[in-house]
RODO-2510 file (C-alpha; in nm, 4 decimals, decimal comma):
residues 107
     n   res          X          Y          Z
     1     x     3,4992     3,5671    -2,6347
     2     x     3,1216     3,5667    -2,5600
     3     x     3,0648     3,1308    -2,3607
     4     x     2,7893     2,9357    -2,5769
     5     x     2,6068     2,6337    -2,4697
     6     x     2,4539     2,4060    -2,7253
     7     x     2,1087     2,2124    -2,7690
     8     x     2,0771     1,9968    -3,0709
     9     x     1,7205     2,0304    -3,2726
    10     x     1,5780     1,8120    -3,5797
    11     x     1,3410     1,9479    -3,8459
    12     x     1,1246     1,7729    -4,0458
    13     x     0,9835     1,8465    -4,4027
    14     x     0,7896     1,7046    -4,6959
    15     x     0,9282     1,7343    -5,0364
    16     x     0,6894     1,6265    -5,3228
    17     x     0,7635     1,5781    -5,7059
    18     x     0,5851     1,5426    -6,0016
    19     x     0,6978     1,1945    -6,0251
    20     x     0,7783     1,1004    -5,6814
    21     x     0,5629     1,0480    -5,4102
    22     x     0,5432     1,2228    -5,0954
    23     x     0,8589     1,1910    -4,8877
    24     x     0,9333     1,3387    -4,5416
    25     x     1,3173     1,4652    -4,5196
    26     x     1,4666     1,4763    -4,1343
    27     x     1,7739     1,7055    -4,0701
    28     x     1,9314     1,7269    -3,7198
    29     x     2,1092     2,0450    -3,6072
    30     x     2,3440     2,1387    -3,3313
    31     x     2,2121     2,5099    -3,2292
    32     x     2,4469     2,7507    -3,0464
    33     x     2,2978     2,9059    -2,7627
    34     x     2,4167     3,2577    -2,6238
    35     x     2,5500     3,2418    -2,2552
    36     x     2,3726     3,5684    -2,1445
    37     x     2,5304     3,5915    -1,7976
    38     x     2,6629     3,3239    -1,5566
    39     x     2,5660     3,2762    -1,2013
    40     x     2,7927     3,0550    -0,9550
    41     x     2,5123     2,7801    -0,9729
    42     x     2,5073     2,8101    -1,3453
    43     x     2,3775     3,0496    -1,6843
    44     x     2,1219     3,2481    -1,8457
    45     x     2,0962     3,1357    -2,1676
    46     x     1,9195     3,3177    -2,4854
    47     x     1,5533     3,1230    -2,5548
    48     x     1,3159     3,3500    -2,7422
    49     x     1,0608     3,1159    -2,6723
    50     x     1,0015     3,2337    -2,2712
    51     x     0,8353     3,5407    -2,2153
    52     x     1,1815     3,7859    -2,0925
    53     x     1,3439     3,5422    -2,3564
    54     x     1,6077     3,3428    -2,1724
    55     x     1,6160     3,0910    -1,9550
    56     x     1,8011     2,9316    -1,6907
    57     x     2,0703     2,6133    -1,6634
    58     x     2,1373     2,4863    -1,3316
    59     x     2,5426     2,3852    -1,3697
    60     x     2,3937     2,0556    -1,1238
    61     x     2,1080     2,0261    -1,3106
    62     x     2,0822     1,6184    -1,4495
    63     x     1,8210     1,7494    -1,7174
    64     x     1,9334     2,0483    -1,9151
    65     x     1,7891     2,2697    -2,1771
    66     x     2,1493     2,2825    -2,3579
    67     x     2,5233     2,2426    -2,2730
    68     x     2,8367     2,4122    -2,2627
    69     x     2,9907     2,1394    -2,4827
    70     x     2,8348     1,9307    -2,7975
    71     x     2,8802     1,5803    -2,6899
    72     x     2,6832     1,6456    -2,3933
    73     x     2,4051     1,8052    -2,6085
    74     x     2,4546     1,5160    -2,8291
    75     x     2,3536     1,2786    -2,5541
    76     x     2,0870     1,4824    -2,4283
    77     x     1,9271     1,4756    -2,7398
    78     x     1,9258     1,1174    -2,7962
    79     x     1,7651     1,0720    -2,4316
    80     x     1,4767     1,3616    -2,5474
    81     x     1,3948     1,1561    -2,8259
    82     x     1,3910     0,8015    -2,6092
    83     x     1,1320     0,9538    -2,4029
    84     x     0,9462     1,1007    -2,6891
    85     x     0,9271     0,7981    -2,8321
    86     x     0,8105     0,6343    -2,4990
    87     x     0,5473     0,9016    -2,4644
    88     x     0,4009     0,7847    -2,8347
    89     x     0,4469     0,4706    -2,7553
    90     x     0,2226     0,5267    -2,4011
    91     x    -0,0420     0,7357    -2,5958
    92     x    -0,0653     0,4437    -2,8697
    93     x    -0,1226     0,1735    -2,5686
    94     x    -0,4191     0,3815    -2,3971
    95     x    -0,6012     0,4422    -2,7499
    96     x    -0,5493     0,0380    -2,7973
    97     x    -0,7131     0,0201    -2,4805
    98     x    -1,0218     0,2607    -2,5853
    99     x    -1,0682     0,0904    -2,9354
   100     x    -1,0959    -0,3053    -2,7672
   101     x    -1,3304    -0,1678    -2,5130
   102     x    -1,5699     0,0208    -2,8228
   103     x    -1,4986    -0,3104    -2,9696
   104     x    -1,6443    -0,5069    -2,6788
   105     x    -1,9063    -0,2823    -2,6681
   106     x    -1,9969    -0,2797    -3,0285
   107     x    -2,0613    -0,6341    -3,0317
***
């Protein structure tokens, strides 16, 4: 039986109606990953989006592209969007910044 790590993913969408307005849908999926070949300090996984189209997961590694078991891609998934979310919220602070110093200048 071929090993498979996990990495869960979320996709978002608009749907629009006749009668409804514009509403964006959010799925989350938990995607199996293909455990190409193992190393002993830890896999090549299957990621068509690198260049030779797999990558590598140190077994020590504290941040990982996916997991060998879904909890653990459960959890890393809910840290990827924490920092996401801290990244937006960082990028929202600087352009606050930028629009009270146009203000300043404005007036």
């Amino acid at each position: 039986m071929k090993e498979t790590y996990w990495r869960y993913v979320d996709q978002h969408w608009q749907t629009q109606d006749w009668l409804d307005p514009v509403e964006w849908k959010v799925t989350f999926r938990c995607v199996p990953v293909p455990v190409l070949r193992r190393t002993p300090k830890g896999a090549w996984v299957q990621d068509w989006s690198k260049p030779k189209g797999e990558r590598f997961i140190g077994d020590t590694w504290r941040k990982k592209w996916a997991h060998p078991n879904k909890a653990d891609a459960w959890e890393s998934f809910l840290k990827r969007k924490h920092r996401q979310l801290d990244y937006a919220h960082e990028a929202m602070d600087r352009i606050n910044r930028v629009m009270d110093k146009l203000k300043e200048i404005d007036s």
